[in-house]
VEXZA-755007 format. One record per residue: residue number from 0; residue in three letters; x, y, z of N, C-alpha, C, O in turn. Coordinates in steps of 0.2 Angstrom, whole numbers. Layout:
# residues N
 tido marpa   npx   npy   npz  capx  capy  capz   cpx   cpy   cpz   opx   opy   opz
  NUM   ALA     X     Y     Z     X     Y     Z     X     Y     Z     X     Y     Z
...
//
This chain:
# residues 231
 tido marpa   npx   npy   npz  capx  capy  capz   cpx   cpy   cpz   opx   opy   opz
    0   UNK  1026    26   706  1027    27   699  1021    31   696  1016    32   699
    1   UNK  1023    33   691  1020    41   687  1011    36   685  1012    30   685
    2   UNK  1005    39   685  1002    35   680  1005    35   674  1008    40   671
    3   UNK  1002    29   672  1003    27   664  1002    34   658  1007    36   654
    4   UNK   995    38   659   992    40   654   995    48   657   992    53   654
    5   UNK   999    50   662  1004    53   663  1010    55   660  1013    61   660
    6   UNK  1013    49   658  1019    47   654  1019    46   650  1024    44   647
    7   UNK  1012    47   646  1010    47   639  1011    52   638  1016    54   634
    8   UNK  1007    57   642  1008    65   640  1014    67   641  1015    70   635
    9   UNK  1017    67   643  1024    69   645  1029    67   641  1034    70   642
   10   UNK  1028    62   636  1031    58   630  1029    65   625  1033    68   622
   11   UNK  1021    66   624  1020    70   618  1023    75   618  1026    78   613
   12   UNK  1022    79   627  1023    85   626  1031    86   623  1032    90   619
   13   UNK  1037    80   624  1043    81   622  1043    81   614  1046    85   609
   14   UNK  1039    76   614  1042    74   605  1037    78   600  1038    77   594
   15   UNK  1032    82   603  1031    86   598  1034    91   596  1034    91   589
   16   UNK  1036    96   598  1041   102   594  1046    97   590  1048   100   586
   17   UNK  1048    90   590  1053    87   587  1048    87   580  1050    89   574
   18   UNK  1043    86   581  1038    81   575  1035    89   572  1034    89   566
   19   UNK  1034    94   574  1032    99   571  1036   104   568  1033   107   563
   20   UNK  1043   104   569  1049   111   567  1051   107   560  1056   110   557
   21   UNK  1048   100   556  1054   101   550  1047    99   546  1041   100   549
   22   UNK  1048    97   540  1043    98   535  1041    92   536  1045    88   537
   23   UNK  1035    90   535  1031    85   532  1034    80   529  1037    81   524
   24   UNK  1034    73   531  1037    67   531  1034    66   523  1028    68   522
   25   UNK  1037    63   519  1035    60   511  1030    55   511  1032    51   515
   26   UNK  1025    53   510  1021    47   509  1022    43   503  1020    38   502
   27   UNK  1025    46   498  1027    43   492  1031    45   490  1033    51   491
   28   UNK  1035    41   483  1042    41   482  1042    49   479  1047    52   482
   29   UNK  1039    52   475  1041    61   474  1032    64   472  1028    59   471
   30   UNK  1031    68   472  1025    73   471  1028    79   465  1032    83   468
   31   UNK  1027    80   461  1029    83   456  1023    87   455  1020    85   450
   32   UNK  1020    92   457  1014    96   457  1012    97   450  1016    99   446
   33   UNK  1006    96   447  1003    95   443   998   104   442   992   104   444
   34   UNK  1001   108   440   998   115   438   996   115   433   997   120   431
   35   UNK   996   111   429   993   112   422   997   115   417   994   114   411
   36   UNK  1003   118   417  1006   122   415  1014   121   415  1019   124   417
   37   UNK  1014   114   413  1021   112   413  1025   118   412  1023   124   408
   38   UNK  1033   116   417  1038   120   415  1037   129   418  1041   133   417
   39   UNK  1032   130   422  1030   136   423  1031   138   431  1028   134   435
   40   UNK  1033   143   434  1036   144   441  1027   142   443  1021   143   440
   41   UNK  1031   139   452  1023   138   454  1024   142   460  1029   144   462
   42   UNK  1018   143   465  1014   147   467  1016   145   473  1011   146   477
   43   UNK  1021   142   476  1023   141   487  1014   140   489  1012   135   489
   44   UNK  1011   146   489  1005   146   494  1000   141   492   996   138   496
   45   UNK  1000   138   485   994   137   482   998   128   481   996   124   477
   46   UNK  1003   128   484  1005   119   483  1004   114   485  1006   109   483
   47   UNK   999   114   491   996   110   494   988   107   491   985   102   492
   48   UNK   987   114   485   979   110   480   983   108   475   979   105   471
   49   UNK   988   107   473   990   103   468   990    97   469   991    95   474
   50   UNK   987    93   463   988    85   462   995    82   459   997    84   453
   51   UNK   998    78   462  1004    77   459  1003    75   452   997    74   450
   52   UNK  1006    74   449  1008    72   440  1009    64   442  1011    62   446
   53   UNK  1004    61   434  1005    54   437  1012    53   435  1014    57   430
   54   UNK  1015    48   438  1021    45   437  1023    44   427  1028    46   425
   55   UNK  1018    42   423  1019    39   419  1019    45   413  1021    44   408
   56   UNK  1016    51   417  1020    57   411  1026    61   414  1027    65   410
   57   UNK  1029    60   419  1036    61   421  1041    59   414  1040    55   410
   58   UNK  1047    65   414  1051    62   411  1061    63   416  1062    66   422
   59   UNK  1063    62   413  1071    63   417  1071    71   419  1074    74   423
   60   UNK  1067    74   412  1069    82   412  1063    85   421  1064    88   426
   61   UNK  1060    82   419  1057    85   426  1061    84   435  1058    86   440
   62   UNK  1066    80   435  1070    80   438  1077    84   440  1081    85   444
   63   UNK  1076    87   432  1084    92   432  1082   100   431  1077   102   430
   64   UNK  1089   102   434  1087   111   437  1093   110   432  1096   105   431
   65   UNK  1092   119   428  1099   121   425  1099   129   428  1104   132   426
   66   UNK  1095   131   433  1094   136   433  1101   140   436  1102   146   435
   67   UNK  1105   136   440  1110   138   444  1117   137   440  1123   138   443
   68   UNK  1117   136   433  1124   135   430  1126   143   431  1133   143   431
   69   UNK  1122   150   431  1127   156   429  1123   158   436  1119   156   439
   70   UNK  1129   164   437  1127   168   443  1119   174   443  1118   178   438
   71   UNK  1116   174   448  1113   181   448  1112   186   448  1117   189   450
   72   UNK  1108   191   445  1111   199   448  1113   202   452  1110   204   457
   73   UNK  1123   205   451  1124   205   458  1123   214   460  1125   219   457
   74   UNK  1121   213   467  1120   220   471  1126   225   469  1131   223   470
   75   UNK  1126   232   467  1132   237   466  1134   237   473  1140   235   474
   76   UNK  1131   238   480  1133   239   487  1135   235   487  1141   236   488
   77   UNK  1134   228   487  1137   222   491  1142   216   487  1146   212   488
   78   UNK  1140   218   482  1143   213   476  1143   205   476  1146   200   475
   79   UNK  1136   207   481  1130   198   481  1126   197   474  1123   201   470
   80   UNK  1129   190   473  1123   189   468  1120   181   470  1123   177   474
   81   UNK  1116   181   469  1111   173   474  1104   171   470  1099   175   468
   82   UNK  1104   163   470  1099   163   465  1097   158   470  1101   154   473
   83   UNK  1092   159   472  1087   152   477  1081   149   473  1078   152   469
   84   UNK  1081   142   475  1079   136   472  1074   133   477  1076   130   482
   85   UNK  1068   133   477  1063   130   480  1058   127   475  1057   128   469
   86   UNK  1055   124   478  1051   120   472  1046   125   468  1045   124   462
   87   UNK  1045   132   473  1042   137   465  1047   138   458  1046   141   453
   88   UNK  1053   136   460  1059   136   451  1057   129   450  1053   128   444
   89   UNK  1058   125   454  1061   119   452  1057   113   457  1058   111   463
   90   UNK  1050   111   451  1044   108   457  1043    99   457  1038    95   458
   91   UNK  1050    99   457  1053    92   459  1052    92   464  1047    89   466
   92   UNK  1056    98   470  1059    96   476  1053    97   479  1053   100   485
   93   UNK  1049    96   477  1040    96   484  1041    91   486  1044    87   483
   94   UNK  1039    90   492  1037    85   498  1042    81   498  1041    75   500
   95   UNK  1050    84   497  1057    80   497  1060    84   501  1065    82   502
   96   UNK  1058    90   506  1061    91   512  1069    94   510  1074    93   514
   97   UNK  1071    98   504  1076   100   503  1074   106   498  1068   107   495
   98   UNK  1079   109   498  1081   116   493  1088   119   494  1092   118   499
   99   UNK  1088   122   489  1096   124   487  1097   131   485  1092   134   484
  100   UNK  1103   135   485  1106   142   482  1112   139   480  1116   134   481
  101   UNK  1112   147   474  1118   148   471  1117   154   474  1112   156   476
  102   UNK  1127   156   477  1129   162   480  1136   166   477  1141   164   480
  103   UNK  1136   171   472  1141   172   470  1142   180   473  1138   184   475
  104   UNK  1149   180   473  1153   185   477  1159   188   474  1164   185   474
  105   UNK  1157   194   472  1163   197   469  1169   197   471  1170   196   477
  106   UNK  1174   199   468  1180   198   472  1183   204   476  1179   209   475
  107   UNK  1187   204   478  1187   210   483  1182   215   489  1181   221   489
  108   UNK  1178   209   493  1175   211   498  1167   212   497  1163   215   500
  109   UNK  1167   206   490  1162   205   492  1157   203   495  1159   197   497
  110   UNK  1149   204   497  1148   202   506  1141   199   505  1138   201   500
  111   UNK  1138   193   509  1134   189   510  1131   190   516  1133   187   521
  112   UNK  1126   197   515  1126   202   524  1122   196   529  1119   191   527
  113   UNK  1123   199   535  1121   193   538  1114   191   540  1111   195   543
  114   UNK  1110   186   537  1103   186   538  1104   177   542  1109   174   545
  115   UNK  1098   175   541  1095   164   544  1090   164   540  1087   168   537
  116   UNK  1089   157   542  1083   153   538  1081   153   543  1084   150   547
  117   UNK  1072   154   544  1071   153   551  1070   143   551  1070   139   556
  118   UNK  1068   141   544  1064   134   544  1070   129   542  1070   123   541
  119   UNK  1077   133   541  1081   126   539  1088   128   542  1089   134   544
  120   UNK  1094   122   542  1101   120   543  1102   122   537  1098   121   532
  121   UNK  1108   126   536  1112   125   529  1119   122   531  1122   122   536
  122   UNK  1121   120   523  1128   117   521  1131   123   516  1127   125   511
  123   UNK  1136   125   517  1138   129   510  1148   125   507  1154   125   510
  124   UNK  1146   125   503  1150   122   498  1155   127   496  1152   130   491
  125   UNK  1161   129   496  1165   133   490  1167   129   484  1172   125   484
  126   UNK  1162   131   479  1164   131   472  1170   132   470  1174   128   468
  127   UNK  1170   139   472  1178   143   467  1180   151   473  1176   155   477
  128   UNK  1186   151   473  1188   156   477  1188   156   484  1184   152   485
  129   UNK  1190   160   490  1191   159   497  1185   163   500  1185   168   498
  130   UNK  1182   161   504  1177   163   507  1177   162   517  1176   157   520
  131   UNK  1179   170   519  1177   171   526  1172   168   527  1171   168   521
  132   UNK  1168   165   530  1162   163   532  1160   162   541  1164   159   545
  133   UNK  1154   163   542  1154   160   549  1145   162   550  1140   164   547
  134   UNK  1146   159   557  1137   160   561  1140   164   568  1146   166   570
  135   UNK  1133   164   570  1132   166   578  1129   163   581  1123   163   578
  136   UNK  1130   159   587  1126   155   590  1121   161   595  1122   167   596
  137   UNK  1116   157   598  1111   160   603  1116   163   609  1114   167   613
  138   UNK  1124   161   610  1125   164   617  1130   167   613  1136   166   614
  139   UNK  1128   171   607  1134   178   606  1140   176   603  1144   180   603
  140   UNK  1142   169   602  1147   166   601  1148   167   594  1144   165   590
  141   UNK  1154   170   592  1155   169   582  1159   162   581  1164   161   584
  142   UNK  1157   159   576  1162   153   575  1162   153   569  1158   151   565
  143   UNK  1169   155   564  1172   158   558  1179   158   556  1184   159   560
  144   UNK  1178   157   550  1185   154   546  1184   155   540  1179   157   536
  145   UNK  1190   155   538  1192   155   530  1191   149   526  1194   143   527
  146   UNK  1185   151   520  1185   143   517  1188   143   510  1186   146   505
  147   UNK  1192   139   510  1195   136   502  1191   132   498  1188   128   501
  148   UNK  1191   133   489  1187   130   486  1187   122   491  1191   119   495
  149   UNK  1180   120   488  1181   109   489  1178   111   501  1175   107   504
  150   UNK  1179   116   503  1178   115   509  1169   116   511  1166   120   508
  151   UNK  1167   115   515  1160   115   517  1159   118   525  1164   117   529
  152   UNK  1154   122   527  1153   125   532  1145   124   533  1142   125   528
  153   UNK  1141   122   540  1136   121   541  1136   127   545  1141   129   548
  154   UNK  1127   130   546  1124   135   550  1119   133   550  1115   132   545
  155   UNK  1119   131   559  1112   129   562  1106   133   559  1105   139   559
  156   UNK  1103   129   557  1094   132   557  1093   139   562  1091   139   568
  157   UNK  1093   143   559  1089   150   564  1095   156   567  1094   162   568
  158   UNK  1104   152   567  1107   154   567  1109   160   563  1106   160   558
  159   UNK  1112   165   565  1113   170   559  1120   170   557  1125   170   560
  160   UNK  1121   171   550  1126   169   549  1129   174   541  1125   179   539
  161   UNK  1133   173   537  1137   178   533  1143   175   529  1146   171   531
  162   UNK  1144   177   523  1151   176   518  1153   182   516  1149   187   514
  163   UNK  1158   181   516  1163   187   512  1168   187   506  1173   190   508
  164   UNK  1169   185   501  1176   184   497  1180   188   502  1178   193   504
  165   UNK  1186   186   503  1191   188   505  1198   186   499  1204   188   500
  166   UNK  1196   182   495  1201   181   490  1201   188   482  1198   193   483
  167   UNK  1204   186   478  1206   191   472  1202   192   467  1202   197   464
  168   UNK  1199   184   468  1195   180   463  1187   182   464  1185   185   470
  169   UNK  1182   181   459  1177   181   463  1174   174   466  1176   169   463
  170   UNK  1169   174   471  1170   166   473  1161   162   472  1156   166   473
  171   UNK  1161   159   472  1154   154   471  1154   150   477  1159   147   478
  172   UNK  1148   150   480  1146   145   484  1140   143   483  1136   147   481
  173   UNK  1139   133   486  1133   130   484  1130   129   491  1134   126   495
  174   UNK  1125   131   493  1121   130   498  1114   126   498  1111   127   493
  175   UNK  1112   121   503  1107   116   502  1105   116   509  1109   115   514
  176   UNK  1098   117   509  1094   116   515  1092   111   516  1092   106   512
  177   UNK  1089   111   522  1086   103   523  1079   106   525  1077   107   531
  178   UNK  1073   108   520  1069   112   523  1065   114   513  1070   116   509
  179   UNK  1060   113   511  1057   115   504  1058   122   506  1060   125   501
  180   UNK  1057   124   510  1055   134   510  1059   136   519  1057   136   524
  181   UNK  1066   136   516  1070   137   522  1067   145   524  1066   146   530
  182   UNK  1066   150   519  1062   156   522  1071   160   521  1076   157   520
  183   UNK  1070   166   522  1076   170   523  1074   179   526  1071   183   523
  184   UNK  1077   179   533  1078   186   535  1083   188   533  1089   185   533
  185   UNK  1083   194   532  1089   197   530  1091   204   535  1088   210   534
  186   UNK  1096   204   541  1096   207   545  1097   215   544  1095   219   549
  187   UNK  1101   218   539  1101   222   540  1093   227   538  1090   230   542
  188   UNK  1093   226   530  1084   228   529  1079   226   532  1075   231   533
  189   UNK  1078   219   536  1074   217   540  1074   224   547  1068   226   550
  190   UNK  1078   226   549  1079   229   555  1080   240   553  1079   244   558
  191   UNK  1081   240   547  1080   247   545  1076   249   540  1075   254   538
  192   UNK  1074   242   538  1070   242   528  1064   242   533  1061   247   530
  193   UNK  1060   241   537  1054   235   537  1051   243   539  1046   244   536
  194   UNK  1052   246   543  1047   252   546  1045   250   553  1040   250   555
  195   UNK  1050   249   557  1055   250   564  1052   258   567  1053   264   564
  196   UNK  1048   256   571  1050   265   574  1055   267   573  1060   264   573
  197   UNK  1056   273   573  1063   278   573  1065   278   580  1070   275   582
  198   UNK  1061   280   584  1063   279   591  1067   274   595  1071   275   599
  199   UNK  1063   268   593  1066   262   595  1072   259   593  1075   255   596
  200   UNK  1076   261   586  1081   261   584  1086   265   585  1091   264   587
  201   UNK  1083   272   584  1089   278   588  1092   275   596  1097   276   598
  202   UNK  1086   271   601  1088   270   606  1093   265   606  1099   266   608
  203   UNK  1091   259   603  1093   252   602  1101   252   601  1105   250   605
  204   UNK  1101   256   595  1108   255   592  1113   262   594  1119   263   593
  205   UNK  1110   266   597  1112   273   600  1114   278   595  1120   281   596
  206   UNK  1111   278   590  1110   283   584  1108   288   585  1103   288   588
  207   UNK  1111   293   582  1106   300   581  1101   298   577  1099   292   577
  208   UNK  1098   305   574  1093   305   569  1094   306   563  1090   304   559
  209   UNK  1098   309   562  1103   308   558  1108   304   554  1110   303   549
  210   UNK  1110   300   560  1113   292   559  1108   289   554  1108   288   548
  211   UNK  1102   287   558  1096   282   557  1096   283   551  1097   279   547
  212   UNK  1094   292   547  1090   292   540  1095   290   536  1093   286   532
  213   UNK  1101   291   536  1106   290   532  1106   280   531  1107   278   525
  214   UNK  1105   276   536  1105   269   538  1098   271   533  1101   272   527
  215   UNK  1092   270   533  1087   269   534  1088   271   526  1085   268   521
  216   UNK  1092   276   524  1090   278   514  1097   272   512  1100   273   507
  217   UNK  1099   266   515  1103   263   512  1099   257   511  1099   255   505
  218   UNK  1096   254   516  1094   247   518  1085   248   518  1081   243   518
  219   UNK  1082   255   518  1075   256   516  1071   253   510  1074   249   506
  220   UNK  1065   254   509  1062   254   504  1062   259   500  1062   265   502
  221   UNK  1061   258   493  1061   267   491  1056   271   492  1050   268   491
  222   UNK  1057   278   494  1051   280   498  1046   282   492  1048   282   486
  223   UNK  1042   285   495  1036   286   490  1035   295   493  1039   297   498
  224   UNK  1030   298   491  1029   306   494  1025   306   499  1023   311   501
  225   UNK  1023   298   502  1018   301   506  1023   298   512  1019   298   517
  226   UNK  1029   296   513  1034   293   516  1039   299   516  1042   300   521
  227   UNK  1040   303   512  1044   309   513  1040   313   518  1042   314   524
  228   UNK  1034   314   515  1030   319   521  1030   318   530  1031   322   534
  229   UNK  1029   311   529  1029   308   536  1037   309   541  1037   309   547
  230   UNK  1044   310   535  1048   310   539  1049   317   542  1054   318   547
//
């Protein structure tokens, strides 16, 4: 038999990536961060110096979001519009281990290009209108369907995944993480926006250079003159 203080380690080694990858367990019933500035977007980085609000000047109002009744502005290319909800809108949801989007999608092909969360699982909800939707698993696998208002679609945490109106209408989806700052890459800018070598993507994707700049003036940053010069 293993020693004892062997199979201790061997315990932790397992169960920490368990205890490390989700957020921070609650030690009390909610933490409503206290910036002094009621009602005012708070600061992600700076939410761990806040002192909670005492309980006794809370009202019901500090529990409710309306932020999500109308859609976003939506993209001319994509005809995305997407409102996310993290305790910097809405600073109930600290140390509750959740957050939410509104995802509206023009009708006729409009597209929710494919990015993940690297820190959370999603739930997406159809609102209103038909939505293609689906992920990709780590072994290249697509798993995707058409969703009717009232139906629900999960995407694992880290997974990459996508929506599409495919209906006539335009369509609304409600999305909820299980994670205060699920994070968001977004792959195609991520991968042409971000300042990728030219070479390593010409290779990658087997593009001209010509292909690339065309890609890179869609999904880039807007250049500046010293980014002209460089090209």
């Amino acid at each position: 038999m293993a020693p004892r203080h062997l199979l201790l380690l061997l315990a932790v080694v397992v169960l920490l990536p368990a205890s490390t990858t989700a957020d921070p367990d609650a030690v009390q019933d909610y933490c409503v961060p206290d910036t002094g500035k009621r009602g005012q977007p708070v600061d992600l980085a700076l939410l761990p110096s806040y002192p909670c609000t005492n309980p006794a000047n809370l009202t019901a109002t500090d529990f409710a979001f309306a932020g999500v009744r109308a859609a976003g502005n939506f993209s001319a290319s994509t005809g995305f519009a997407g409102v996310s909800v993290t305790p910097a809108q809405f600073p109930a949801l600290h140390t509750l281990g959740v957050s939410f989007a509104r995802a509206d999608l023009s009708a006729a092909g409009g597209v929710n290009p494919p990015h993940y969360h690297p820190r959370a699982t999603e739930t997406a909800l159809v609102l209103a209108g038909r939505v293609h939707a689906g992920f990709v698993d780590s072994g290249g696998h697509v798993f995707a369907k058409v969703l009717e208002k009232g139906e629900v679609m999960v995407f694992p945490r880290g997974m990459v995944h996508f929506q599409m109106n495919v209906g006539d209408q335009p369509a609304t989806v409600y999305g909820t993480f299980n994670s205060e700052n699920p994070g968001i890459v977004r792959i195609p800018a991520t991968v042409f926006g971000s300042g990728i070598d030219s070479g390593v993507l010409e290779r990658a994707f087997g593009l001209t250079p010509e292909e690339l700049r065309r890609i890179k003036k869609r999904f880039g940053p807007p250049k500046t003159k010293t980014a002209e010069m460089d090209d």
